[in-house]
N, C-alpha and C positions, 0 to 999 in steps of 0.2 A: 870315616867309616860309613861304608851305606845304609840304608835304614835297612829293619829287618820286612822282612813278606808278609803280608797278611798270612799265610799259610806259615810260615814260620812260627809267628806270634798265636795261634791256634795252638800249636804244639806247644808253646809255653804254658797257655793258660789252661788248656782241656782237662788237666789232671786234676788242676784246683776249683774248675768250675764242677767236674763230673763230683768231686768229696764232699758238695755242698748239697749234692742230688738235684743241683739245673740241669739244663739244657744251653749248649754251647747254640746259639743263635746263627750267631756270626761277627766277624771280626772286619774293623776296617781303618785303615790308616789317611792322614789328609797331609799333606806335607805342604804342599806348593802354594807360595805365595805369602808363608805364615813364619812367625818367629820361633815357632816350635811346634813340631811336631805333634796332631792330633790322632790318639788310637781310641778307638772306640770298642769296648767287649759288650758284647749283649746276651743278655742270658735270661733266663726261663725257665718258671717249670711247674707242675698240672696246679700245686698247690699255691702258687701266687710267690710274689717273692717281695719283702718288704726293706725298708730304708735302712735299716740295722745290718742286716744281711749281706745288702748292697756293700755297702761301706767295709765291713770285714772282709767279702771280696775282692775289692777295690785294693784294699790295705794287703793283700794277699799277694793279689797279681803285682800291684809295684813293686815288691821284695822280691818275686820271681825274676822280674827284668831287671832287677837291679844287681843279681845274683847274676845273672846269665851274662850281660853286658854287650847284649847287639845290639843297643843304641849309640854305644860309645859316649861320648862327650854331646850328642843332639840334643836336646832341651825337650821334652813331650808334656804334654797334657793328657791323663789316661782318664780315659771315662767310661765306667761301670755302670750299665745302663737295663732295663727292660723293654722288649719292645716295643714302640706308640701303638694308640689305641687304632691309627686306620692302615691297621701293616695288613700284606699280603697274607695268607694263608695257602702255603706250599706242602704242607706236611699233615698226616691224620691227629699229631698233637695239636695241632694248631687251631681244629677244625672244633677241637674237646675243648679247646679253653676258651675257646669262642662262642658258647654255646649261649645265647641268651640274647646276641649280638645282631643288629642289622649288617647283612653283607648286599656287597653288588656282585653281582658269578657272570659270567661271559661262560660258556658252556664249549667245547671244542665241535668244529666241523662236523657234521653228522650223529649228531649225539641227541638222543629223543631229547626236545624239549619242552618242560611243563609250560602249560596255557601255550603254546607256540611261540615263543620267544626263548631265541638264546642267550638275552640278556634280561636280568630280572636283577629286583631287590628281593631280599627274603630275610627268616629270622631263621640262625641257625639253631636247630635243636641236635639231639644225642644224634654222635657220630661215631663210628665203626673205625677199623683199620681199611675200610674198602667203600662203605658208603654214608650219606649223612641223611639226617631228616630235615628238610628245610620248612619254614611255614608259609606261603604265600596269601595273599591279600589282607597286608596291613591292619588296621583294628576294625573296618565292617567287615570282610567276609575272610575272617582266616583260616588257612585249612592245610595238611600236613602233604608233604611229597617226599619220595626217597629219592635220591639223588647219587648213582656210581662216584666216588672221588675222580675216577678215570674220566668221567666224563665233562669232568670241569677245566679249563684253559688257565681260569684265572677268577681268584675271588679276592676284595680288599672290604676289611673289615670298615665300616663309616661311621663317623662323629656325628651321634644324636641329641637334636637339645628340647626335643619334649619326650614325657615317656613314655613306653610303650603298651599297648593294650593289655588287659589281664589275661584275654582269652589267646594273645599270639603270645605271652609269654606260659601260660599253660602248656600250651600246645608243644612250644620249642623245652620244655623242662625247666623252664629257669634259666639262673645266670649258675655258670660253671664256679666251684669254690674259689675264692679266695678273689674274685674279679669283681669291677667294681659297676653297681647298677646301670643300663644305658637310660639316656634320658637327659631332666633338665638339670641344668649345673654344672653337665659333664667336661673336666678340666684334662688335659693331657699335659698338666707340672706337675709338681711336688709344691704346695702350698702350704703356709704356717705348718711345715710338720708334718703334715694329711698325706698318707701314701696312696697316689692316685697315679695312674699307668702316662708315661714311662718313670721307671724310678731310676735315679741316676744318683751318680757318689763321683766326683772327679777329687784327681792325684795331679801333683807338679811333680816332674823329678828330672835329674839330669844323669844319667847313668854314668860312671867315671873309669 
């Protein structure tokens, strides 16, 4: 039997991911070259999502696929994950739960750019369905800019290991609930226990 579609596999999970009130991420499957089958669910959502949670989702979605039966007899590894700490930021949710976070932004083609550069770091603060506040100039001269979503190409959140000023986390509002301080220490596992981004729950199973 062939494996099922990422877009298949979306259709399984969405219903169980939507009851738990995440956000369906994105789905992706790894097959080639491996002794079984890797599916990857990612999920999210404004309020943070922790190891417990994980795991019941996890536990969820395997009894789903195991129900439905489009792996057939394939062997998979399912992994119930939240997104890492230097993911892209494609969406206005994305831009909320980032809010506290050093970004790098590439700015699109013709799109006014603050200090004259289309490409900058900045500290994202409170963001809109249409635009964001960003902070620019790190902890001497920090100072606030609005910024269209339209007019961004492309931003990824960056892994920081000192922490950041009081006046650019002022500025930016803070760190968004339920996410974890940037700065020194900062881990992107699940250490002794400690729910720190990505959190993840992996399943064995062989569908029959």
């Amino acid at each position: 039997m062939p494996m099922p579609t990422e877009e298949r596999v979306s259709q399984l999970v969405a219903e169980l991911v939507e009851r738990r009130g995440f956000d369906l991420e994105g789905v992706a499957i790894t097959a080639a070259g491996r002794s079984q089958a890797r599916v990857q669910v990612v999920v999210d959502s404004d309020s943070g999502v922790d190891l417990d949670e994980i795991a019941e989702l996890s536990s969820e979605v395997s009894q789903a696929f195991d129900d439905a039966g489009d792996f057939g007899e394939t062997a998979y590894l399912l992994e119930v994950t939240t997104p890492g700490i230097d993911r892209p930021l494609t969406a206005p949710r994305h831009w909320r739960r980032a809010r506290g976070r050093k970004v790098r932004v590439e700015l699109r083609p013709g799109a006014s750019a603050p200090e004259n550069s289309d490409r900058f770091e900045a500290r994202v603060g409170v963001a809109t369905d249409t635009e964001v506040a960003l902070v620019l100039g790190g902890k001497r001269k920090p100072h606030r800019v609005t910024v269209p979503l339209a007019d961004i190409e492309k931003a990824v959140v960056q892994v920081e290991f000192s922490p950041p000023g009081a006046a650019e986390m002022e500025l930016a509002g803070g760190v968004a609930p339920g996410r974890p301080e940037p700065g020194a220490g900062e881990s992107v596992d699940v250490t002794d226990g400690e729910t720190q981004e990505p959190v993840a729950a992996s399943t064995e199973g062989i569908v029959e």
